[in-house]
Structure formats: structure tokens, C-alpha cells
N, C-alpha and C positions, 0 to 999 in steps of 0.2 A: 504494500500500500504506500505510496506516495504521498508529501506534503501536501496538505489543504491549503489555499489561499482562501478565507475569509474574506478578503475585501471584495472579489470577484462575483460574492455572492448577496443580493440583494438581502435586506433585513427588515422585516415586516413587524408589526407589535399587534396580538388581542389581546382584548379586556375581554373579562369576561365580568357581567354582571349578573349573579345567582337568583334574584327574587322574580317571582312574577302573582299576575295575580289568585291564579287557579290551575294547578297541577293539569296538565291535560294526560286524557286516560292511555294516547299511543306516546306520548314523548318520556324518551330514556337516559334527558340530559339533564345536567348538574341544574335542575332549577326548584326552586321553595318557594310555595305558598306565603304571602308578605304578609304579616295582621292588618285585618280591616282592609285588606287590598289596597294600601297604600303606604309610601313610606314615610318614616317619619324623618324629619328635618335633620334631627342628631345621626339618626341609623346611616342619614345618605352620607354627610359628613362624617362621621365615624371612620365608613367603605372608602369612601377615594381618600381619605390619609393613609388610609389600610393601604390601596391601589400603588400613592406615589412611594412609601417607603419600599415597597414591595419592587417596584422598579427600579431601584439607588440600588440593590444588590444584584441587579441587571447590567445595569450600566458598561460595567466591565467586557459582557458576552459581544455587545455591539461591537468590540475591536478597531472602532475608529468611524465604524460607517454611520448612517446616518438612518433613520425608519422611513420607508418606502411606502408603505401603505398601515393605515388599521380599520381592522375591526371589534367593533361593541358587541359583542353579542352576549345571550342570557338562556335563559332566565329573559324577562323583558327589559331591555336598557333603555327603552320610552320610561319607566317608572322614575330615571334620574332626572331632576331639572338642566333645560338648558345651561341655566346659572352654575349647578356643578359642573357641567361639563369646561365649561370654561374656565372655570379656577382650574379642573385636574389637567385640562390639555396646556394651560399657563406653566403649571408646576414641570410636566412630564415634559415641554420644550426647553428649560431651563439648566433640565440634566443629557438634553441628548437631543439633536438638530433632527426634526423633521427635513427631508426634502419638500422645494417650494412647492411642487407638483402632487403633495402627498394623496394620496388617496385616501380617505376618512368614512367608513360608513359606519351607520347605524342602525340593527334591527330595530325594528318597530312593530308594534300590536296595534290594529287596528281600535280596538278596546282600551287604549290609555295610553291613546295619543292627545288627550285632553290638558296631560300633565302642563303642556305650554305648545304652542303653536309652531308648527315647523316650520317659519322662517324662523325662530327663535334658536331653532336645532343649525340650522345654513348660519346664521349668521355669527356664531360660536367655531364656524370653522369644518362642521358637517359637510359632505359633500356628493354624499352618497345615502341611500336609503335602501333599503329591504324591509318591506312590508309581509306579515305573516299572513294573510289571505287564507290559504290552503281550500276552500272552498267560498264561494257565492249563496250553496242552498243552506236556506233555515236548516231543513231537518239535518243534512251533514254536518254543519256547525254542530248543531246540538248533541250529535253523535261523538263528534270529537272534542269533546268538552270545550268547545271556542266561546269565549266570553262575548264575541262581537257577531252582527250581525251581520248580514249583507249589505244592507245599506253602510252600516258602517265603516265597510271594506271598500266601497265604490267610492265612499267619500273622502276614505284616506288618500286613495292613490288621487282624485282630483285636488285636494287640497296639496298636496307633497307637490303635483307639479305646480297648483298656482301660486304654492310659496315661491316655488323660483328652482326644485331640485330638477336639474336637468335628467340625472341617474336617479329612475326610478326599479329597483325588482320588484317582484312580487313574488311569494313563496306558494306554490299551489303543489297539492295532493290531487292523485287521481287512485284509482283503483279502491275508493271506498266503501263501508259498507254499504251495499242495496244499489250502488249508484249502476243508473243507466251511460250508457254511450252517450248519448243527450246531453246528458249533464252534467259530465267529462265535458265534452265539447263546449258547453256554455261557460263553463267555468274560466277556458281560454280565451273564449271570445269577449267575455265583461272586464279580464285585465288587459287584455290588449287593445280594448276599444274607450279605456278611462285612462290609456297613457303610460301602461309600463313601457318599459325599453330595455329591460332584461327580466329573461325569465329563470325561475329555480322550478322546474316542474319535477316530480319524482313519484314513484308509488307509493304507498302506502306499505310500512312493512311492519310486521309485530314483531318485535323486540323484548328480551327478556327483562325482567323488572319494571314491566307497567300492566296497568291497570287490563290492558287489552289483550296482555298476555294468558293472565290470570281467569277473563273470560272470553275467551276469544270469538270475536265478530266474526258475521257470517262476510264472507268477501267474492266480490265476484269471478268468475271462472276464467283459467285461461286462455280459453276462446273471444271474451268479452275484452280482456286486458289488451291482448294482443290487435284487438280494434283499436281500441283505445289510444293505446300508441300509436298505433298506422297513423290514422286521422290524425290526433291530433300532433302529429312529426309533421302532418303536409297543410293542415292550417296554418301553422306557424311559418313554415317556408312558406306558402305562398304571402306571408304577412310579412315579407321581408328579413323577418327572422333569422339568424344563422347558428347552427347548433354547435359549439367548440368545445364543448365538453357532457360527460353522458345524461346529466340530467342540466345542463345550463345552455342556457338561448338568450343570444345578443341582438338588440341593432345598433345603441351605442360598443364603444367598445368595452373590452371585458375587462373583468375585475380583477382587478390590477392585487389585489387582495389574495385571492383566491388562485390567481395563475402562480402566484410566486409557494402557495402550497402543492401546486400541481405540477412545477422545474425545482420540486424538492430545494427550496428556497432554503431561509434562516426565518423565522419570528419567536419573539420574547414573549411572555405570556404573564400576565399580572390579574388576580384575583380569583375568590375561591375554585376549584378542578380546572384551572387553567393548564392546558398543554402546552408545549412550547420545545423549540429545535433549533439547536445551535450550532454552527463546525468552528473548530478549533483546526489548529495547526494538527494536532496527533487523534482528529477523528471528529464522526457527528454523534451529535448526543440528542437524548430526549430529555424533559423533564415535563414534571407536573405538580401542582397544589392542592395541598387538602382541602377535601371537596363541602364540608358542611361550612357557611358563614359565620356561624358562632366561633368553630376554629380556626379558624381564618384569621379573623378578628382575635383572638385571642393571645397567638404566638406570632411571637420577631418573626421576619419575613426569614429570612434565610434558615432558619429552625424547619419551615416548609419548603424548601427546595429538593425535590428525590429528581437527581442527576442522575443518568444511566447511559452510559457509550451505548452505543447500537454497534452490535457484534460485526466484523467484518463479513462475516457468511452471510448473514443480515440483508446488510446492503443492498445488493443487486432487486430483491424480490420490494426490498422498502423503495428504494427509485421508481421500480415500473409499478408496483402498485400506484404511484401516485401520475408517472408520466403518460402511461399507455391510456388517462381516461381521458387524454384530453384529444379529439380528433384529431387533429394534425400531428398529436403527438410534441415530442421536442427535437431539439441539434442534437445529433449524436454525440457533440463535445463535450455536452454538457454531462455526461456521467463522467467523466473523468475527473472534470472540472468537479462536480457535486459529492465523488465518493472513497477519488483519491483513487478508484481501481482502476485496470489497463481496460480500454473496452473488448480487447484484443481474446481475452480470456472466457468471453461469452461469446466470441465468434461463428462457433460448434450451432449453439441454443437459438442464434439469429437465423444464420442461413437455413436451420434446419423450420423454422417460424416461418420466412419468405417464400422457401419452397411450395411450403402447405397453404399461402398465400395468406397467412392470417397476419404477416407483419409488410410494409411497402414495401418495394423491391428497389431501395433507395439507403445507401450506406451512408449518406450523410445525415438521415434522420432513423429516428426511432419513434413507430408511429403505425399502427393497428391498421389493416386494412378495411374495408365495412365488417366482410365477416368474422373478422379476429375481433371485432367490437363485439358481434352478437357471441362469440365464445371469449369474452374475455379471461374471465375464471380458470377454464384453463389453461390460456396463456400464461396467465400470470402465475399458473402452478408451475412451472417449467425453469421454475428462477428460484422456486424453493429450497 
């Protein structure tokens, strides 16, 4: 394995913000129920002193470079005021240079977006937005424990662009319970026609330790799904749409956020079950924070730091997990660059991939043909 250069590789930062207002029955991320569905004044300020101390023992991982992109996500990060936000992005540029160009988003709940007004969110420095949507129908909402309505949802993404957000996504579900093809289909049709410009579409999947696991919904059949998808892949193209990664769709460009997890990038990661991926000269590592807020909040920031090199055998299967989702794929330079290994070593696993036509027949990239997309899994066993 070969020296890592750090600077050559871009450094991204998430927050993660843990509250929201109501557990939902399919979601299996770090997020908690807030008392009274709302927070309090102390609890916010409390969290982003928690947030920037938590960063100052970061600091160091940046190695000189500067953050390239963030992301808020939660748990609901609409629950924190614009007002905080600005004090903690004040604090957080004081120990480490944003790029001018930074990319900055913000999930958002349709459901408590009331917290202050999204020009209030843009003019703090926000620049991005991801609305949780995931469906348009009452009764799906109400199935997936969504606090907000459909109106609700039509009115966030109108208001997000009439604040002035250029970048709007929107987070949609299909494959729900009961749901017809119809209503799949209308689901894409009401965010695309109120203004997204990127989309997060994805199935629905039951995941261990939730509510849905526990009793599982009845969901529609693979016959139905596989509609599903067809159509709505060709709505969205014919809507100008471009698909650059397996469940994300652009007409602005893509998220500068999320590509740089997908070229196996660098980001620092600050608040509670926050993940986060560093290289070093002598390797990449993972870390992550303990996941309940209360301990969080309770211990010195670095007491929660669980550092872990990512084994060199590792490697290879941890790059393509993340590079092969993106269609185009990346530069074949980039593994070397990103893992410190010869690409030369996986030469065998490539050619014998192109043959069976599941990878391009193009040695300067590394990048899934259509059908190596629809058998990605086991592509991607073939690096194990």
C-alpha cells in the first residue's frame, strides 16, 4: 500500500441532528422523539456547543484542507432555528475555512418547517434543501407515521423555491403499502410539477429495528414494483431528469455533498451517531459517535471518538460499494489516489467484469454497464 495524499482529496463535514418530532414506524436512523414536539431554547443551545466543541477535536483530520460541502441531517434539522444555525456555522468557520463555493444543505420536514421561514434558513448561509415528502397520499402519510400532510408537502417545496432556494430535492418513497401504480406515478408528478430539481426516489424497505419490522406491512408485489420503476425511470426522463446515481435524479447539478461520498471522498462528522471518514498518510479510517443525545451531551467530545482503520483487504469492496452506484461511475485514478492500492492488482476481477459486460469496456473508468446496475450485488461480491 502506498502513501495517501490527503490534500488531493476533497473534505466534506455532516451534522447530524438527532430529534424529530415522531418516531416514524419504517425509519432505522439515529433519530428521538423531542418532548412536546418541540425544542427547547436551552436543549438547542446546549446541542450546537455540544456540535462546535465536538468539531475543535476535528480540526486536526482536515490536514490543511478546507470543507467542501455539508450536510444537516437528522432526526429533523428544520427543528433548529435559523438563529442557531448561524451562530454554529459562525463558530464552525472560525476553526476551519469553508470553501467560497460551499455547498450547504438542509433536510427539512414538511411538518416543522414553521420553526422560521426558509428565506430565514438561505439567508444564514443554507443553500440547499431536501424536503422529506416521501409521499403526496393522506392515507400513505398516515401509514408511514408522517406528521404532515399533502398539502403540507406541496406547500413546502412552493414556499423553498419562493424563498429564493434554487436547489430544491425532495425525498419520495414508492413501493408502499397498498399503493397502486397511480399513485406511485402521482407522487412524481406533484414534486416535479411544484419545483423540485433533484430527486431522492427509493423503495421502500423494512429494516431491522423498526416499528414495520416488528409488524410487517403488507407491500406490493414484484410484478407491481417492477412497473413502478419502468414508468416512473421514463417520466422523469422524459421530465428532463437525469439519473446519476441508483436512486438520485438531477436537472440542476448534483450534490456536491453526496458525490464526494460516492468518489469515496473525506467528511468529519459532529453530533450524536454521526459517521465520518478520514485518510491519513498511513490509511482511511472510519469513525463514529455515540448515538443516544443525552450521551452525547454528557461526555468530552473526544471520550466519543471510536476511530477504526478500515483493513486493507477492506478496501477494494469499500470503494466500489460506494463508486459503482453512481452511473457513470468514477476515473479509474481515483482508486489509487483514494486507497493507496495499485489498481493493477484487481486487473484479473475487471477484465473478467467487462467480458460478462457488467462493467464499461473502458480502462480509464470504473463504471457499471446498465446490466451490471441491475446485478449490482453481485458485482460488488466479486471485491469481497
Amino acid at each position: 500500500m502506498s502513501e495517501l495524499n490527503p490534500a488531493l482529496i476533497p473534505l466534506s463535514l455532516y451534522i447530524h441532528m438527532p430529534w424529530c418530532v415522531r418516531k416514524c414506524p419504517y425509519c432505522d436512523f439515529n433519530s428521538h422523539a423531542v418532548p412536546d414536539g418541540q425544542l427547547s431554547t436551552d436543549l438547542e443551545q446546549q446541542y450546537l456547543a455540544a456540535l462546535v466543541a465536538d468539531f475543535e477535536t476535528q480540526v486536526e483530520m482536515a490536514q490543511g484542507r478546507s470543507i467542501h460541502s455539508v450536510f444537516i441531517g437528522g432526526g429533523t434539522p428544520s427543528l433548529i432555528s435559523a438563529q442557531g444555525y448561524a451562530w454554529l456555522f459562525e463558530q464552525l468557520r472560525a476553526r476551519l475555512d469553508f470553501e467560497p463555493d460551499c455547498e450547504i444543505t438542509l433536510e427539512a420536514n414538511p411538518g416543522t418547517v414553521e420553526h422560521d421561514p426558509f428565506a430565514d434558513y438561505l439567508a444564514v448561509g443554507i443553500n440547499r434543501l431536501s424536503i422529506g415528502v416521501q409521499s403526496f397520499n393522506a392515507e400513505h402519510l398516515q401509514r408511514l407515521g408522517r406528521i404532515h400532510s399533502a398539502d403540507n408537502a406541496l406547500s413546502a417545496i412552493q414556499q423553498a423555491r419562493q424563498a429564493g432556494f434554487e436547489r430544491v430535492n425532495v425525498d419520495l418513497m414508492h413501493g408502499l403499502p397498498q399503493q397502486t401504480l397511480e399513485q406511485a406515478l402521482t407522487d412524481l408528478k406533484l414534486a416535479v410539477e411544484q419545483g423540485a430539481t433533484h430527486m431522492s426516489w427509493y423503495q421502500l424497505t423494512i429494516e431491522p429495528n423498526t416499528v414495520f419490522f416488528r409488524t410487517q406491512p403488507v407491500l406490493p408485489q414484484d410484478e407491481l414494483l417492477e412497473q413502478i420503476q419502468e414508468q416512473g425511470e421514463a417520466y422523469l426522463k422524459a421530465q428532463g431528469f437525469i439519473n446519476y446515481e441508483v436512486s438520485a435524479w438531477r436537472k440542476e447539478q448534483p450534490s456536491a455533498h453526496n458525490l464526494n461520498y460516492w468518489q469515496f471522498g473525506d467528511y468529519l462528522a459532529i453530533g450524536a451517531g454521526a459517521h465520518g471518514k478520514v485518510t491519513r498518510p498511513d490509511g482511511v479510517y472510519r469513525f463514529q459517535k455515540t448515538r443516544l443525545p443525552k450521551d452525547y451531551l454528557a461526555k468530552v467530545p473526544a471520550d466519543h471518538l471510536q476511530m477504526k482503520k478500515i483493513e486493507v483487504d477492506e478496501l477494494p469492496f469499500e470503494f466500489m460499494m460506494n463508486a459503482l452506484r453512481l452511473n457513470d461511475g468514477v476515473e479509474a485514478e481515483l482508486y489509487e489516489q483514494r486507497t493507496g492500492l495499485a489498481l493493477l492488482d484487481l486487473e484479473q476481477i475487471l477484465d473478467s467484469l467487462r467480458n460478462k459486460k457488467l462493467l464499461v469496456d473502458d480502462v480509464s473508468k470504473i463504471a457499471c454497464t446498465e446490466q451490471g446496475h441491475v446485478f449490482l450485488n453481485s458485482v460488488l461480491e466479486v471485491f469481497l
